[in-house]
N, CA, C and O of each residue as an XYZ file, in Angstrom:
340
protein
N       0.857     -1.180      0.000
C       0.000      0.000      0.000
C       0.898      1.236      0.000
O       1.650      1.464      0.948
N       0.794      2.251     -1.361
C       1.309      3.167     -0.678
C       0.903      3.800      0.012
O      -0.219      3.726      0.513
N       2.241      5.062      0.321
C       1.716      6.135      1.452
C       0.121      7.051      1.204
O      -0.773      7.307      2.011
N       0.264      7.367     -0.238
C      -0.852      8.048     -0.676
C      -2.108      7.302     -0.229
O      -2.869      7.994      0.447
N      -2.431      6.252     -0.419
C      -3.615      5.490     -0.175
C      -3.524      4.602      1.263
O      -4.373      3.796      1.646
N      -2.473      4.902      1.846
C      -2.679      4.781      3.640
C      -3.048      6.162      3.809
O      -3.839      6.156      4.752
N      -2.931      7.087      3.488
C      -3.874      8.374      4.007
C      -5.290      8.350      3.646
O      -6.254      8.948      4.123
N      -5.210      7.735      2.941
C      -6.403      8.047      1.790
C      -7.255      6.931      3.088
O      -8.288      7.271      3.665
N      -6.920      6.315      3.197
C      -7.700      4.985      4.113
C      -7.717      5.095      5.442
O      -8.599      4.514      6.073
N      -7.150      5.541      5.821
C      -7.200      6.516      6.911
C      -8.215      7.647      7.526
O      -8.500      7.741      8.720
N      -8.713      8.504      6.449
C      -8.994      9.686      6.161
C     -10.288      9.296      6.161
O     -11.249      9.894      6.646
N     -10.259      8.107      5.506
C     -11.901      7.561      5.054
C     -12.488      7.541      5.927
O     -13.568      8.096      6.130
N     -11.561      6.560      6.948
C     -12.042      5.117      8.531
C     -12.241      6.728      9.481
O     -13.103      6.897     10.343
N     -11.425      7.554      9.137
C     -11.947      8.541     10.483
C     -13.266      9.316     10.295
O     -13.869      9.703     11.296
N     -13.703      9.540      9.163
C     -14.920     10.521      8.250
C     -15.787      9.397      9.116
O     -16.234      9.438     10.262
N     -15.830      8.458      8.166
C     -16.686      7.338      8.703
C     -17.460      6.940      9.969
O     -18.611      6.566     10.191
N     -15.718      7.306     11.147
C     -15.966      6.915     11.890
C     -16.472      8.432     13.277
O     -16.596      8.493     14.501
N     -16.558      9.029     12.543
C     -16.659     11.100     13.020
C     -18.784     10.826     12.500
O     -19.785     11.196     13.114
N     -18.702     10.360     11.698
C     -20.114     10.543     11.382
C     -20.818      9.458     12.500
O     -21.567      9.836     13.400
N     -20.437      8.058     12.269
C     -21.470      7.468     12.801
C     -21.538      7.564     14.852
O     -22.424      7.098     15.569
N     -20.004      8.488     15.377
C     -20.335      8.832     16.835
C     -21.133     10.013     16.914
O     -21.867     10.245     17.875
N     -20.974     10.979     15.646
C     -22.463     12.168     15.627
C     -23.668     11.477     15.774
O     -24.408     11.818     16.696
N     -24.034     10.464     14.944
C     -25.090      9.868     14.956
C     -25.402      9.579     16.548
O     -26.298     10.067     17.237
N     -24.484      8.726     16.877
C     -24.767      8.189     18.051
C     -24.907      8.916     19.312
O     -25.488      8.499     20.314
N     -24.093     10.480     19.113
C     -24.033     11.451     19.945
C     -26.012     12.246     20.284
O     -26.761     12.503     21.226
N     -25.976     12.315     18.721
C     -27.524     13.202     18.471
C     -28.552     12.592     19.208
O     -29.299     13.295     19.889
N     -28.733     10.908     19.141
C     -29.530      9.546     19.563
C     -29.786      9.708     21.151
O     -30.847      9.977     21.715
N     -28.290      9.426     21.810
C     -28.142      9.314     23.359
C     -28.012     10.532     24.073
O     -28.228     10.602     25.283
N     -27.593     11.699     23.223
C     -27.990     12.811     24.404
C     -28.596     14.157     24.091
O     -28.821     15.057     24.901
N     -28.882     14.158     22.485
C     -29.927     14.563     21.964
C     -31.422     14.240     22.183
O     -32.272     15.050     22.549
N     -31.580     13.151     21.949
C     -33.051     12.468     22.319
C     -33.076     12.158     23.532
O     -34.190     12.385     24.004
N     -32.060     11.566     24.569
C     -32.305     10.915     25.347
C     -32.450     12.088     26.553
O     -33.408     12.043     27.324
N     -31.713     12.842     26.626
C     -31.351     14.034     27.895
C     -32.473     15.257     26.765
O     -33.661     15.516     26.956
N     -31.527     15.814     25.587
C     -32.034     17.528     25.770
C     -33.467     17.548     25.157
O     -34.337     18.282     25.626
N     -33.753     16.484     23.788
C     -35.457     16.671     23.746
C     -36.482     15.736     24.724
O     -37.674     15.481     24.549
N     -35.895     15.468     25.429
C     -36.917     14.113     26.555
C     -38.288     14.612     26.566
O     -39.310     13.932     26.471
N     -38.170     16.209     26.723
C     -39.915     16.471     27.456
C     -40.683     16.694     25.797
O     -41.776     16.137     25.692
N     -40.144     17.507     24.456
C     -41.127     17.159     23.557
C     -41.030     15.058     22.965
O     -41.884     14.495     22.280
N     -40.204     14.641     23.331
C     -40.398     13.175     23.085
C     -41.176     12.593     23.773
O     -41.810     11.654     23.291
N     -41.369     13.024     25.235
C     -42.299     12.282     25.633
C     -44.072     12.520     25.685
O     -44.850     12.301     26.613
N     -44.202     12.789     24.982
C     -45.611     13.629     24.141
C     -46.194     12.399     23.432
O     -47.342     11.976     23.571
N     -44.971     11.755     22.442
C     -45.390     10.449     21.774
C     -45.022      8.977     22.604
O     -44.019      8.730     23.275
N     -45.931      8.300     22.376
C     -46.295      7.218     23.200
C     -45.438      6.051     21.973
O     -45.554      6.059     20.748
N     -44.521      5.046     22.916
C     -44.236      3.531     21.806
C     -44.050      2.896     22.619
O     -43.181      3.077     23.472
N     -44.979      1.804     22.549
C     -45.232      0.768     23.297
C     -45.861      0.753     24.794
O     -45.563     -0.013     25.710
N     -46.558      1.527     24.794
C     -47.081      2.674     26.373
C     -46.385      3.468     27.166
O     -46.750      4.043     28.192
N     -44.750      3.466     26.311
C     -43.998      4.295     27.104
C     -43.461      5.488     26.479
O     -43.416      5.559     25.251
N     -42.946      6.670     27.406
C     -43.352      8.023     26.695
C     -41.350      7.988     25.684
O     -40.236      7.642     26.076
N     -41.940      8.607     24.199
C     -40.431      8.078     23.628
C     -39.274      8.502     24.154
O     -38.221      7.975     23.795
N     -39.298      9.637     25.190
C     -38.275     10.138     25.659
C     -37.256      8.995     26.002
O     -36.325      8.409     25.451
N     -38.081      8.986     27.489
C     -37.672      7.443     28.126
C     -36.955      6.062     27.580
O     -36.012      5.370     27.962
N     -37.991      6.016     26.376
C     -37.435      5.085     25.733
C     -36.064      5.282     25.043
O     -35.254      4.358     24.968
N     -35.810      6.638     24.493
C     -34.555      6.599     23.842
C     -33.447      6.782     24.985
O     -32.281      6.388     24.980
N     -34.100      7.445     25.900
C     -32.637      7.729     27.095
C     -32.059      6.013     27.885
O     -30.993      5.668     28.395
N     -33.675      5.126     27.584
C     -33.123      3.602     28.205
C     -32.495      2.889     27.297
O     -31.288      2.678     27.417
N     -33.499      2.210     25.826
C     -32.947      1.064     25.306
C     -32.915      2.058     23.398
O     -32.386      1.511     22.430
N     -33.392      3.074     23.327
C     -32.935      3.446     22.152
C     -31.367      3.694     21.791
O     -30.890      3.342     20.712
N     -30.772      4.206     22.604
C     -29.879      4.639     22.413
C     -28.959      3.402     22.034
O     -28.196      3.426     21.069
N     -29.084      2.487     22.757
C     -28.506      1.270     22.730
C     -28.456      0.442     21.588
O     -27.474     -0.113     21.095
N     -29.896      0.424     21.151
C     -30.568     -0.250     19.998
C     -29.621      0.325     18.641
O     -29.254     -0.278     17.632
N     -29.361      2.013     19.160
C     -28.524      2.604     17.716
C     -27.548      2.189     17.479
O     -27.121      1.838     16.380
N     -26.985      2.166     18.608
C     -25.590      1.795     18.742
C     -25.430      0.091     17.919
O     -24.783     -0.111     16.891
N     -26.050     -0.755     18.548
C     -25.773     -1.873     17.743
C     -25.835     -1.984     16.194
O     -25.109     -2.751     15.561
N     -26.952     -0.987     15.515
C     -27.128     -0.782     14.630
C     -25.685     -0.194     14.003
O     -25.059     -0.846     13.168
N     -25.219      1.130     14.504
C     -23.918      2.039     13.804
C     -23.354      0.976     13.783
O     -22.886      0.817     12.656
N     -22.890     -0.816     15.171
C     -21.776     -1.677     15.242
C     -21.959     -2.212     13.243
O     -21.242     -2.271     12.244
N     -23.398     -2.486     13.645
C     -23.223     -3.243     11.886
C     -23.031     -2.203     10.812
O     -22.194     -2.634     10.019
N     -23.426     -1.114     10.494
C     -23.201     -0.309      9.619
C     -21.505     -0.054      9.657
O     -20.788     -0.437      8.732
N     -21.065      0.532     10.662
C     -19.112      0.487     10.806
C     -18.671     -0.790     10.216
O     -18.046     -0.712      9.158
N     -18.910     -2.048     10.766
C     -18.275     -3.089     10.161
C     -18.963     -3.198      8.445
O     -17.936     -3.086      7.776
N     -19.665     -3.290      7.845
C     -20.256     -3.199      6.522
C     -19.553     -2.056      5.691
O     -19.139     -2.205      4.542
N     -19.493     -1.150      6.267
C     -18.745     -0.275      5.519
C     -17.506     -0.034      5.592
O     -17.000      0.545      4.631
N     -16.593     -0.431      6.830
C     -15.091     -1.180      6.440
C     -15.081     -2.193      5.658
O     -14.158     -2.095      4.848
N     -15.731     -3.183      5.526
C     -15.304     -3.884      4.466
C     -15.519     -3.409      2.735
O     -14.912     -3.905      1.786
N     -16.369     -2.515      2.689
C     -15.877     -1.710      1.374
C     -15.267     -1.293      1.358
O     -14.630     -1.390      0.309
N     -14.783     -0.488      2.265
C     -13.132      0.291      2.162
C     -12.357     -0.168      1.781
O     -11.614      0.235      0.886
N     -12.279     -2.093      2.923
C     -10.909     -2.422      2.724
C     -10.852     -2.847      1.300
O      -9.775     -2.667      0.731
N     -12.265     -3.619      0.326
C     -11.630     -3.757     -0.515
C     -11.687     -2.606     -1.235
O     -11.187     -2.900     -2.320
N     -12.122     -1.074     -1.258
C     -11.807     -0.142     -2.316
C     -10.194      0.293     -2.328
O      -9.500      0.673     -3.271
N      -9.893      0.109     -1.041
C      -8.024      0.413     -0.656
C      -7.279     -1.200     -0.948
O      -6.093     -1.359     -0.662
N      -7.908     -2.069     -1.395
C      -7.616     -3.573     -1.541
C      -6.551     -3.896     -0.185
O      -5.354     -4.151     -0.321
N      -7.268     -3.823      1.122
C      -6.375     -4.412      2.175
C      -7.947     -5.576      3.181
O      -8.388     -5.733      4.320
N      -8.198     -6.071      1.762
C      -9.123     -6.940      2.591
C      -8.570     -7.992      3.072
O      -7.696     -8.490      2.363
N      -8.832     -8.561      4.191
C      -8.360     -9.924      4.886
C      -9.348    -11.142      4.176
O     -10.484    -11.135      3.703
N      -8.442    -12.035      4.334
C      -9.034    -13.577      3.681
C     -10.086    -14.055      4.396
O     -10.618    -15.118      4.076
């Protein structure tokens, strides 16, 4: 690999990886802490959504970003061709 495309792959994995902790940032203390009181207005599953995102939403995202991060390293690695066997 050259140097050019170890930056380049690099550059990617951090973009990548800068977006999906925003995501996860907006989820757990966006929804969960600063909009709680207009979230909890709407009702899911009899419980008010605030709640829900400050308990098991946030969580739920997170597993979600785990599969989206791994799915989209493996395009990387093979667009930078450093895929493992």
């Amino acid at each position: 690999m050259t140097p050019e495309n170890r930056a380049g792959y690099w550059r990617a994995n951090l973009g990548l990886l800068s977006i999906l902790l925003i995501i996860w940032f907006i989820v757990s203390y966006g929804f969960g802490i600063l909009l709680v009181e207009p979230l909890n207005a709407i009702k899911l599953g009899g419980y008010p959504l605030g709640f829900w995102f400050a308990q098991q939403g946030s969580i739920y995202v997170f597993l979600v970003l785990i599969f989206v991060y791994a799915t989209s390293m493996n395009k990387l690695d093979k667009k930078f061709e450093v895929e493992e066997d």
